[in-house]
C-alpha angles and dihedrals in degrees: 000000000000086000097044090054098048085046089047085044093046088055095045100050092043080053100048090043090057096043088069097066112101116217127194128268107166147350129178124183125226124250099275091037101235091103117067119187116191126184114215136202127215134168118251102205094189094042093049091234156062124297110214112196131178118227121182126202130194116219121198124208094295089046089247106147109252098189145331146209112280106226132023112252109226104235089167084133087058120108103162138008134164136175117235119236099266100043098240106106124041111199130204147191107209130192121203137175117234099179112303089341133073138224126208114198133184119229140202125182129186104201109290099355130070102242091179143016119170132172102241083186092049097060098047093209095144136335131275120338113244122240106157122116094261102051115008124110135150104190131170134225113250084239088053089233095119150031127213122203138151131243144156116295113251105250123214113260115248128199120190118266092259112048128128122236136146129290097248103064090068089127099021146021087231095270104090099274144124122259118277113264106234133234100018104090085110099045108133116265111197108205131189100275139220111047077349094079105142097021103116115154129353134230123196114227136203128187125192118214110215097051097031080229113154123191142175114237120239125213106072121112112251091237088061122094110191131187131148090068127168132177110258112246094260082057086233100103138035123227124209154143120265136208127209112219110184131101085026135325111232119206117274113193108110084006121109089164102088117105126249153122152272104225136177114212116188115214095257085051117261111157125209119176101229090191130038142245113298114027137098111225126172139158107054115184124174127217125233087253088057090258106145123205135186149189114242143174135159110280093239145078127016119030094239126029150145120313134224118204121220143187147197130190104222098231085049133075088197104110103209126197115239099180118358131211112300109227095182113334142305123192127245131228095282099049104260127132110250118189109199134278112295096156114125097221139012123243113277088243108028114165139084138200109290097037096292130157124215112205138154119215125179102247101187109288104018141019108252139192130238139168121217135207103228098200091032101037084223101160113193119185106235101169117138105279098186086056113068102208140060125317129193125181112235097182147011119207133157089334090310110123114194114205134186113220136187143145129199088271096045135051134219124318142159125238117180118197126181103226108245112228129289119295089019098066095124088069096074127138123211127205124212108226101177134045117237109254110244121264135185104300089228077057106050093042087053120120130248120197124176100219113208098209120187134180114227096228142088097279122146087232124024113159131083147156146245139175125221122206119188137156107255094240118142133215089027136110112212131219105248125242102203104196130173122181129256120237091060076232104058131079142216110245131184102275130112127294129191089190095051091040088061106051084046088051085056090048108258133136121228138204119204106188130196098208114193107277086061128123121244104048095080132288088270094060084048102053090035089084086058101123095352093082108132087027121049096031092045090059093047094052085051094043083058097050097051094047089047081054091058106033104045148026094286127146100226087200090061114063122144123183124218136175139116132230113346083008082047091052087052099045092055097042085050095057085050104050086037114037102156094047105055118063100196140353131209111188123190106209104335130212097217106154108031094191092053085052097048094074094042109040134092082234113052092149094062080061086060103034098050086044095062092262136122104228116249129159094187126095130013124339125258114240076177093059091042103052079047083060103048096045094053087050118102082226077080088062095039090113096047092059127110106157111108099239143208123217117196098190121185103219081205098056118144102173101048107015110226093242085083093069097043095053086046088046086049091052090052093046091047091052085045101253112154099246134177129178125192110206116208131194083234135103137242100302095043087216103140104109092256098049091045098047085047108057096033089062101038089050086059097047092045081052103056100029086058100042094040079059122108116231 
């Protein structure tokens, strides 16, 4: 017992150590780009979430920091802000709880004065406000008149057929409406899915300033569902992304598949389509000289793929590629291998002086940062060079990029670099604003190695990456941390981690693996896993394993496996596949029979699609398809297993629906496999402070419990 509770206690107070490092969410410069404001995140262990915080720093010249503000100022209760053109206004959707019930305001503030506050619920124009990545948006007019955002159409109210009410609301319910239609209080509502649950169909909303009159504007078909909007620069129209929903919304977190527009909406509601049928499109963003880009990709196949990047002068119908689909690799202007856009999202504030373009992209093993020439396609590398790691520009302003930029030994700092002019863009300097916050100093002297892995076969794609993480200790062999991604179309890059600090914190190695399938190597390496799921990336996660054991300290007796969903999928089949190889698996919400998910999950088209097949829902079923499904499972590997295995299950998952863990968790017990499985009122990604803390710290302690375990 003495040994179980300093074990526990270790855990705990590696966790605890780690949960005090701040890490960014967010900067934005001021309009002459010597004022930076960046808003922080860090967890708040007594209050169960997350602490946001605004900082502000002053540059001089040299972009040195001069001063700063003393303290951080709490904007938790923040959803949305956003600074109007000319810098004079700062607007805000705020959130607060009254009770059981909550109230969203907007807020304008003029400097140091409140110059509007209005009750957005109070005036039941419409529901809740959005302020999730896919549709949320808070924009302001160029005139600064007016501000644009998204939220939650406001539904009809229903009543049940038999209710008694008086005789004189026979027409109205006294506010105006119309009567309540009966009998239809418990019609289905589909909503968006995963981390999207209650978000059914969307409204975009203007509010005019100077009257604190909000409206809903009208044009848009009702099928249509927008988010992402922006004032055009004229301030008489609204851009946006827009959704389909019939016949079903998948989900779209972590999904930039689903098909949709570009659309322009003038204010009294004429409606154009920018881009065409068939695409999914998202992120527009407008230059200061009215140029639009976007990013684009076909609307099929795998959830997350390569990019291409498009533009549109605004006096112009001509749509013009700016940087097209990257089957492999090109190399950009400074001779460097680029290898497409795979970024969710652009940057709020994009663009720099001479019709150039700032992104970050992952590319392999890091995100980098490029500028683009939007007429001449001319792509340079300006990542930080002195900062090995990842950087991703936060903000573009007057020729001042802000970057974020870690590593797995660092966390989290600002650099700040003034673009040098066109054609000379590679000589770029970047200035560190902000000090690293301290880690743990066997943290912080760990080593980090990008590992090149390649099959010897015919296949069409045979290379892929990983990245080993180990304590620089000599003379010791370390317990192993085998870790694929989840997705199956995402990627580990070198940026800080507090769940891969800590288990190096505990001593342990890790091994972060980009399967193929991954972004970042290329469109063709992503769609390459396309029917081969259970199969290709299983051998490469193997192959990985088995270089790691010859290349580097590693206790070949003492291999955990560890991933969630996708990764999940791999590490059971692994243990499975393998099971003298692997000591001992935890698996966050596990996609272990592929068929059975199929007919429960936001994204039953990644079922099809990953399988070999095109989604459809029409006709008869395919008892083909669904025998596909099932023998590239790990449930076809259960009995094999003798691992003694974790499960962390979200009893809110929409993605991978829990059940699929616990029927996994019923086939090990029943083989006699020492099971456990933590459940958590949580979704798919467990990523609310409890859930979180929970599972971290009872992954470590099933690790070392089962590894400190004589056979």
């Amino acid at each position: 017992m003495l040994r179980m509770t300093s074990q526990i206690d270790t855990i705990v107070n590696a966790y605890k150590t780690l949960s005090k490092i701040p890490s960014i969410v967010g900067a934005k410069l001021n309009n002459d780009g010597n004022r930076i404001s960046c808003k922080w995140s860090v967890r708040n262990l007594d209050k169960g979430k997350t602490t946001k915080y605004l900082h502000d720093y002053i540059l001089n010249d040299n972009l040195k920091v001069i001063s700063e503000s003393e303290f951080g100022v709490d904007v938790s209760n923040e959803l949305l802000s956003s600074v109007s053109p000319k810098g004079m206004f700062k607007a805000l959707i705020r959130e607060e709880k009254e009770g059981k019930d909550k109230k969203q305001y907007l807020e304008v503030w003029c400097r140091h004065n409140l110059a509007h506050c209005i009750d957005l619920t109070a005036l039941d124009v419409h529901g809740d406000v959005y302020a999730d990545s896919e549709f949320g948006s808070l924009d302001w007019s160029q005139d600064e008149s007016a501000l644009v955002y998204v939220a939650e159409k406001k539904l009809k109210k229903s009543e049940p057929y038999i209710k008694r009410k008086a005789e004189d609301k026979a027409k109205t319910d006294g506010s105006g409406e119309s009567t309540p239609k009966r009998g239809e209080e418990y019609v289905y509502k589909q909503d968006w899915g995963e981390q999207l649950v209650g978000k059914h169909l969307s409204v975009v909303v203007m509010c005019k300033l100077a009257t604190e009159t909000v409206t809903v504007l009208e044009g848009l078909p009702e099928t249509w569902c927008p988010g992402q909007v922006r004032f055009s620069p004229d301030g008489q129209s609204v851009v946006g992304v827009a959704w389909e929903t019939e016949p079903r919304r998948l989900g779209l977190i972590f999904c930039t598949n689903r098909p949709s527009y570009i659309f322009k909406l003038t204010l009294d509601g004429n409606l154009s389509k920018i881009t065409s049928e068939g695409l999914s499109v998202r992120s527009p963003r407008y230059s200061d000289g009215g140029e639009l880009v976007w990013l684009q990709r076909n609307s099929e196949g795998p959830h997350h793929a390569c990019h291409a990047i498009f533009a549109k002068k605004n006096d112009q119908t001509q749509i013009a590629t700016v940087i097209d689909i990257i089957d492999t690799e090109m190399t950009t202007s400074n001779g460097e291998a680029f290898h497409g856009v795979y970024s969710q999202a652009l940057p709020s504030r994009c663009f720099a002086s001479g019709g150039r373009l700032v992104f970050s992209t992952p590319q392999k093993n890091e995100v980098r940062t490029y500028v683009v020439d939007i007429d001449g396609g001319r792509i340079v590398d300006i990542s930080n060079k002195s900062f090995i790691g990842s950087t991703s520009v936060l903000d573009v302003k007057a020729d001042i990029v802000l970057a974020a930029c870690s590593n797995m030994t660092t966390p989290t700092q600002l650099f700040v670099a003034r673009l040098p002019a066109k054609g000379s863009e590679m000589e770029i300097q970047w200035v560190q604003v902000t000090e690293s916050c301290e880690v743990p100093a066997s943290v912080a002297r760990s080593d980090v190695k990008y590992i090149q892995l390649q099959h010897d076969t015919e296949d069409s794609v045979k290379s892929f990456t990983a990245l080993y993480f180990a304590p620089s200790e000599l003379d010791k062999k370390f317990p192993l941390i085998v870790w694929p991604h989840g997705g199956p179309h995402s990627a580990f890059v070198n940026a800080f981690s507090l769940e891969a600090a800590l288990f190096n914190m505990l001593g342990f190695a890790s091994l972060q693996i980009n399967y193929r399938g991954s972004i970042g190597a290329g469109d063709a390496s992503v769609r390459f896993l396309l029917k081969r799921v259970g199969d290709a990336d299983v051998r490469d996660c193997k192959l990985a394993t088995d270089e790691i054991l010859k290349q580097y300290p590693v206790d070949s007796t003492k291999l955990c496996l560890f991933g969630g969903s996708h990764g999940g999928f791999l590490v059971t089949h692994l243990s499975g596949q393998y099971p003298d190889t692997y000591r001992v698996v935890v698996s966050r919400n596990p996609v272990v029979d592929v068929a059975t998910m199929f007919n429960s999950t936001d994204i039953a088209d990644w079922c099809a699609v990953e399988a070999g097949f095109l989604f459809t829902e029409k006709g008869p079923i395919s008892e083909e398809e669904l025998l596909a499904m099932r023998r590239c499972s790990p449930l076809a590997h259960v009995h094999r297993v003798k691992a003694p295995t974790a499960l962390m299950l979200g009893s809110g998952d929409k993605r991978v629906p829990h059940y699929q863990g616990l029927e996994y968790s019923r086939r090990l017990k029943a083989n006699g496999v020492p099971t456990k499985v933590y459940m958590y009122e949580d979704n798919h990604s467990l990523s609310s402070l409890p859930a979180e803390m929970d599972n971290l710290i009872n992954s470590a302690d099933w690790f070392l419990t089962h590894l400190n375990k004589s056979d």
